[in-house]
C-alpha positions in Angstrom: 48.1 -43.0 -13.0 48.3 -42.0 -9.6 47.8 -38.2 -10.2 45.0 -38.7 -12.7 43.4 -40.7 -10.1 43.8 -38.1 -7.6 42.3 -35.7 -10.2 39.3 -37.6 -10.5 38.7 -37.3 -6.7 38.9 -33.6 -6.7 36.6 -33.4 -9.5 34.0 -35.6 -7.9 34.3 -34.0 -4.6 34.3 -30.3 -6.3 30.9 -32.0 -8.4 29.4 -33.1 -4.8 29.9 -30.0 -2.9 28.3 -28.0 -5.6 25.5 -30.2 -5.9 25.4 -29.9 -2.3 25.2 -26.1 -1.9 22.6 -26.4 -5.0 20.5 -28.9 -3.6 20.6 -27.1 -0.2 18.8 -23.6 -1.4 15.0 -23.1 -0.8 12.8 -24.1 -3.0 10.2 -21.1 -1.6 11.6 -17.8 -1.1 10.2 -14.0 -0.2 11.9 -10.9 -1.6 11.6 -7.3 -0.1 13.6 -4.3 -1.3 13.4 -1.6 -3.3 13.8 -0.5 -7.3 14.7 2.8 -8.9 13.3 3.5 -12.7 12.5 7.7 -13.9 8.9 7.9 -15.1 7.2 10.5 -16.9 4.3 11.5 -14.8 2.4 14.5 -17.1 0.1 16.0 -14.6 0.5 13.4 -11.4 4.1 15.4 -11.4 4.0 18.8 -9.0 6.1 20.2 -11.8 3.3 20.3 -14.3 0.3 20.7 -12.4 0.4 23.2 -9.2 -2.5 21.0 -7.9 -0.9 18.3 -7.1 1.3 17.8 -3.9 4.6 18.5 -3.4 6.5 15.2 -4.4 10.5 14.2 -3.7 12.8 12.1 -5.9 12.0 9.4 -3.4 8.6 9.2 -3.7 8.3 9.6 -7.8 11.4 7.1 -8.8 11.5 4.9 -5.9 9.4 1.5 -6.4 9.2 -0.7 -3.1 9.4 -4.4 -3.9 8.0 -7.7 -2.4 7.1 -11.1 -3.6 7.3 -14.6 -3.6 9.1 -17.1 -5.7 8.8 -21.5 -6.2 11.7 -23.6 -7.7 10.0 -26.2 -9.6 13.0 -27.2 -11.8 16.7 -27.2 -10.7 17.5 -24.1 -12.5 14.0 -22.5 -12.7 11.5 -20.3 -10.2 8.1 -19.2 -10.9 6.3 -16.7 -8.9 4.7 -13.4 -8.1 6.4 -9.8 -7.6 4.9 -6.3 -6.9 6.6 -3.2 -7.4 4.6 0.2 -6.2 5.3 3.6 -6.2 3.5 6.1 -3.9 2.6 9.5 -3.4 0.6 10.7 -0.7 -0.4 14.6 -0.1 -3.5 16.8 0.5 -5.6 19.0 -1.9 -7.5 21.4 0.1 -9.4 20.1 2.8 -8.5 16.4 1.3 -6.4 13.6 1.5 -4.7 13.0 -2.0 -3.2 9.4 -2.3 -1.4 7.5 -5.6 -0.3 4.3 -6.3 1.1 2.8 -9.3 1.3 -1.2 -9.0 3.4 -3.0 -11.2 1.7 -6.4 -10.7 4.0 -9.6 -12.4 3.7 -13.5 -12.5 7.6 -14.2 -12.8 9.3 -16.9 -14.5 12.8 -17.2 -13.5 16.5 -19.5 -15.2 19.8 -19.1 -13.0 23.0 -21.0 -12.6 25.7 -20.8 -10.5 29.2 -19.8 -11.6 30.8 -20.3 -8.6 30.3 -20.6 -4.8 27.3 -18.6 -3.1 27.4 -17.0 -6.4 24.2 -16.8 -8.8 23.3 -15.5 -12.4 19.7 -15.0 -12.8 17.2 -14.1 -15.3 13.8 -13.1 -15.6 10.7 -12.5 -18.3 7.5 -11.4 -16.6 4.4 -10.2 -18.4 2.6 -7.6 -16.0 -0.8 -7.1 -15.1 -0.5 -3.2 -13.5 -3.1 -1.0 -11.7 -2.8 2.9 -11.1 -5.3 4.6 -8.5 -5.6 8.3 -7.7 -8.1 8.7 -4.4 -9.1 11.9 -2.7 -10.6 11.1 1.4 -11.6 14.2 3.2 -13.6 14.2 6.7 -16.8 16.5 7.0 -19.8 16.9 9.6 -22.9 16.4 7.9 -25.3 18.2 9.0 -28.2 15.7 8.1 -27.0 12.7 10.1 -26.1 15.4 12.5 -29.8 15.8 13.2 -30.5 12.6 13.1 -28.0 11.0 14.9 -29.0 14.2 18.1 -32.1 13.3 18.7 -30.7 10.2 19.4 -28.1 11.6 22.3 -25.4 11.7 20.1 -22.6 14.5 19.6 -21.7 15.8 16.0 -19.9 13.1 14.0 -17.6 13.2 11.3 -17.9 11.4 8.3 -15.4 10.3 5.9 -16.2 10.6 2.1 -13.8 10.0 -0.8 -13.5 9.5 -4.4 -11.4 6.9 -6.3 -10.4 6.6 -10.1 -8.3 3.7 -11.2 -6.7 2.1 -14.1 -5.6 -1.3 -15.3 -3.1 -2.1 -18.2 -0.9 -4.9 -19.3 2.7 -5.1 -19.4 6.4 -6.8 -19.8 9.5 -6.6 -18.0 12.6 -8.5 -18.4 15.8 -8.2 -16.4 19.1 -10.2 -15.4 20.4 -9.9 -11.9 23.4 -11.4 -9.9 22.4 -13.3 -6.4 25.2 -14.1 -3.6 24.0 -16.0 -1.3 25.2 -14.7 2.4 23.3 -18.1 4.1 21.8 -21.2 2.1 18.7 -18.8 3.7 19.2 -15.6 2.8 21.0 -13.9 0.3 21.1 -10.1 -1.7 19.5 -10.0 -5.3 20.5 -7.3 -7.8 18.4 -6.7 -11.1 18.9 -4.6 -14.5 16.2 -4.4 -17.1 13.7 -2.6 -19.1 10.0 -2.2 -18.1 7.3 -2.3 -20.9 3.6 -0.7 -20.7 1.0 -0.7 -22.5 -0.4 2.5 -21.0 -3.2 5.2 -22.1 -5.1 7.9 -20.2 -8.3 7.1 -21.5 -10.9 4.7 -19.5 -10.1 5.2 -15.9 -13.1 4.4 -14.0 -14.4 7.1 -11.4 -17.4 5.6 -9.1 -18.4 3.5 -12.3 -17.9 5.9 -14.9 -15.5 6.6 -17.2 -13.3 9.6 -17.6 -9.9 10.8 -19.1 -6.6 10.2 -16.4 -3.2 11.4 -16.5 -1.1 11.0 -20.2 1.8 9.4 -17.9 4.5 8.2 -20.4 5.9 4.8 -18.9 5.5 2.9 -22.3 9.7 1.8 -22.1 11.6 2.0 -18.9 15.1 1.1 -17.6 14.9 -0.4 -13.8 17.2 -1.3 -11.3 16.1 -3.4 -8.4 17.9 -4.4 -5.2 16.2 -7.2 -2.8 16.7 -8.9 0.4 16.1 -12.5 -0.6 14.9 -15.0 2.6 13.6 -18.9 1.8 12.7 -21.5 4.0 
């Protein structure tokens, strides 16, 4: 009797320290880091079209992350997550920039096996964005005469040109949390990113042309974050 009794305590101690530590994470919480997937660029890659800039492994299959995230159930978060890759270069005389946005409204289920310890996982359908923009700076000679007469020097003037691109999407992954502080703690995520991708109907100063055939239809990804709440 006596050692079931004393059984019972541990186990109702052991039940209020966990629901201790669980009650004691944020309910808001930021994310920063980075993710790591291997998309097929067609002609945004250097290695199939000359025009385009050089371009590192860093800069075609490195995402950088951020986002935000609410626990409105015990064992559920909902929020918003961006991951986007860049490239930035010149063409000529110009300024080349890309950036593909992976944009998602996360919904979130965890538990915690042990101590500090957290299984996670995560459906997200994706509203994405790509942009390709040239910028180059050039004296124009007509406000040049204008602009004289009025005591001025020559100026330079900055024109550019930007196509962009929206498209839906899905991602799911699973990830393991350990929590360093009830404040901060390191994510890791596994999963498969889904687009629903085409090159036609980018939009170029309000008309529409043909973009790059980028094949980024079914993608594995792998996601590290720095996890703060408050």
């Amino acid at each position: 009797m006596i050692v079931l009794f004393q059984n019972i305590n541990k186990l109702l101690i052991t039940l209020i320290f966990g629901l201790t530590v669980i009650s004691a994470q944020p309910k808001l919480s930021f994310h920063l880091g980075s993710g790591f997937y291997k998309p097929s660029l067609g002609y945004l890659d250097p290695d199939s079209n000359s025009v385009i800039p050089s371009l590192s492994a860093f800069g075609k299959n490195i995402l950088i992350d951020w986002g935000v995230k609410y626990q409105f159930y015990p064992n559920a978060r909902i929020g918003y997550s961006r991951s986007n890759s860049y490239h930035s270069g010149k063409i000529g005389d110009s300024d080349y920039f890309r950036t593909i946005s992976y944009r998602m409204i996360t919904f979130e289920t965890f538990y915690y096996p042990r101590k500090k310890m957290e299984l996670n996982f995560m459906l997200a359908p994706m509203y994405n964005k790509g942009i390709i923009k040239l910028s180059s700076k050039g004296a124009s000679s007509d406000w040049d005469s204008i602009l004289n007469k009025f005591g001025n020097s020559s100026v330079k003037l900055l024109t550019e040109g930007e196509m962009t691109k929206r498209w839906l999407g899905l991602t799911s992954m699973i990830g393991f949390r350990y929590y360093i502080y009830p404040w901060l703690a390191v994510d890791g995520k596994a999963g498969f990113m889904q687009n629903s991708y085409s090159e036609n109907k980018w939009k170029l100063d309000g008309d529409k042309v043909d973009g790059p055939t980028m094949n980024i239809k079914k993608m594995p990804v792998f996601k590290l974050h720095f996890v703060f709440g408050w």
